[in-house]
N, C-alpha and C positions, 0 to 999 in steps of 0.2 A: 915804607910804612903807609897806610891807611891815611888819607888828610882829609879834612872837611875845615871850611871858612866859619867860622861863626863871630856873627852882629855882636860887638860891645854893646851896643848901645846906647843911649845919653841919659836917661835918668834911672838906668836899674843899675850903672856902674855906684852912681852917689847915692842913692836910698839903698840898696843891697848889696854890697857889693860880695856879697859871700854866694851868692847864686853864682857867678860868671864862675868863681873860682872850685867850685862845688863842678860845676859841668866840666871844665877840664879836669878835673881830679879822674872822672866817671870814665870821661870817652880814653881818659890815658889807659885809664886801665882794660880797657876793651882793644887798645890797641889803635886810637884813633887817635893822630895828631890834630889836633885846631889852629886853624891860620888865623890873626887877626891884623888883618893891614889895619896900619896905623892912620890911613888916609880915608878909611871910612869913616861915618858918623851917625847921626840921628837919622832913622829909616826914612823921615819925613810927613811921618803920624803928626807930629805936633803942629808946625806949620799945617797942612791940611784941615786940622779940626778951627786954628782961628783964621781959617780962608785965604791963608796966604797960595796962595794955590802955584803962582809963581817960583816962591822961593821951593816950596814945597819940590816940585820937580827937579828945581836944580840938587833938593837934598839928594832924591833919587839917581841922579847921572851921575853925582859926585862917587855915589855906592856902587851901580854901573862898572864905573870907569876902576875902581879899586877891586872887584870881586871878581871880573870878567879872564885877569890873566892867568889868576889862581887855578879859578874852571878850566880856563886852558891847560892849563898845568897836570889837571887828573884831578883834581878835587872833586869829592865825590857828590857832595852838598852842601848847601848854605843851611846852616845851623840856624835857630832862632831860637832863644829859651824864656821871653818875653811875648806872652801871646796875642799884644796889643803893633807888635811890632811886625809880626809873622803876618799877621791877616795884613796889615799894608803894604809889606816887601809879596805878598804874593799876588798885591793889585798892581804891581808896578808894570805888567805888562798891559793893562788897561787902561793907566794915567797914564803912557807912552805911549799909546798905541799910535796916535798919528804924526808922532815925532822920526822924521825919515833915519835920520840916525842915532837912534836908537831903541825904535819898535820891536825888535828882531832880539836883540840884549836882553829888552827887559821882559820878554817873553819868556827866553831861555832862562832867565833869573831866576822871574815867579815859578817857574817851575821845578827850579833847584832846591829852593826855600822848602823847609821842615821844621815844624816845629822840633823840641827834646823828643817831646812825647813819640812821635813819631819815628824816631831814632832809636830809641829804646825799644819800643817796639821789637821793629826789626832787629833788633840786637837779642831781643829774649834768654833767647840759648845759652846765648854767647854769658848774659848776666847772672844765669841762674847758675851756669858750673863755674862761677867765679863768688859767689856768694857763701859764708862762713855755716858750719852748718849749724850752729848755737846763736842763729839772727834774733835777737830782741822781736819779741810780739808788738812793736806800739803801737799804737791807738790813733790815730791822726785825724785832724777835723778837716774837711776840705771843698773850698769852694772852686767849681768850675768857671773859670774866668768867660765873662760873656762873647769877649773876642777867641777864644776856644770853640765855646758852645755853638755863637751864633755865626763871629765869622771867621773861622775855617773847616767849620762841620766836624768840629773833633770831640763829638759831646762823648764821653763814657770812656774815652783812652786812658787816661791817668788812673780813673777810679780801677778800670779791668785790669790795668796792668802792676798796680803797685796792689793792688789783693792776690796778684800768681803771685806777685812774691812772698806773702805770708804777712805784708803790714794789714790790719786793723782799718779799713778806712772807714769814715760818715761824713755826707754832706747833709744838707736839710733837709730835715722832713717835708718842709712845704719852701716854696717859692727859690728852689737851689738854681731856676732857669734866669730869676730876673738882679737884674745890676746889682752891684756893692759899693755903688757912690761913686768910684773915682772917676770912668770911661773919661780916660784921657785929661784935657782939659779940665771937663766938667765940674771937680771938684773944685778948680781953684776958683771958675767963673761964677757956679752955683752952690756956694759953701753951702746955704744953708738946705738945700734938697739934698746936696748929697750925702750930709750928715743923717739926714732921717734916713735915707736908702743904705748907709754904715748900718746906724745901729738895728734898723732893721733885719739886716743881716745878719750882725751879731744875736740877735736875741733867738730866730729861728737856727743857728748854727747849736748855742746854749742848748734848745728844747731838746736838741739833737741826742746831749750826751747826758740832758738830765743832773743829778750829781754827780755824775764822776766825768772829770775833764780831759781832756785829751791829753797825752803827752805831748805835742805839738798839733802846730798850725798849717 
């Protein structure tokens, strides 16, 4: 079978945990097994944003050293389905670069790394002659995460791809480019900014749909 590695990661397992298990359900059905060593952990986004810069890279080697024998193995990619995680597993060959053993790894890594989006993507085909042909029209409101947008260049993937398949989508009318409060950290260090960049958020997501709300988020 098909195998691709994909990042648990450390706080989308506890605040969400129905994403990770949603993404296997998808890639099973396409035929794609997902590895998850148990020995990987936090991308090392977090550490990074409060300047532990240290521990931070060791998060990275720890990931390295757990991902690397899988790739050996024929893995085809590192999956990421957290976009804030993705933009830093794909700078790991930059925060490594002068680390003699392991510059070369973490090159090969960031390379490996894909976002969902980008998996699906290329999956297209494969999703559309597996899809029911009485799919529900929903309506969905959807904000493009800025670590999408801004850093891995994957502005308009999600919205092109989930409109071939017949969902409904709207993001905002105005300002769908700038942050929704949380980046990272940020929200816990600057609650009270990034509550106004929340409901900010929310209120031009709202104008979006007017009175009638979306069937999801």
């Amino acid at each position: 079978p098909r195998k691709m590695i994909m990042l648990e990661g450390c706080v989308q397992p506890g605040m969400s945990p129905n994403i990770n298990a949603a993404t296997l359900r998808v890639l099973d059905k396409l035929g794609i097994q997902l590895q998850r060593p148990q020995n990987a952990g936090c991308c090392g986004a977090i550490n990074l944003h409060m300047g532990a810069e240290a521990q931070s890279l060791n998060d990275m080697r720890r990931n390295i050293d757990a991902w690397w024998p899988l790739l050996e193995q024929g893995a085809e990619a590192l999956l990421i389905n957290a976009s804030g995680c993705g933009a830093t597993v794909k700078e790991y060959g930059y925060h490594l670069q002068h680390d003699a053993q392991y510059a070369e790894k973490a090159a090969a890594i960031s390379a490996a790394a894909k976002d969902i989006v980008e998996i699906l993507a290329s999956e297209a085909e494969n999703i559309q002659a597996k899809l029911p042909a009485n799919l529900p029209a929903h309506t969905i409101a959807y904000h493009p995460p800025c670590t999408l947008q801004h850093g891995q260049k994957l502005r308009g993937g999600v919205e092109s791809h989930l409109n071939q398949l017949g969902f409904k989508l709207r993001t905002a009318r105005n300002d769908a480019h700038l942050c929704c409060g949380s980046a990272g950290t940020y929200s816990v260090l600057n609650p009270d900014l990034s509550y106004q960049l929340r409901d900010r958020k929310l209120g031009v997501l709202g104008e979006a749909f007017g009175n009638q709300p979306p069937d999801m988020i």
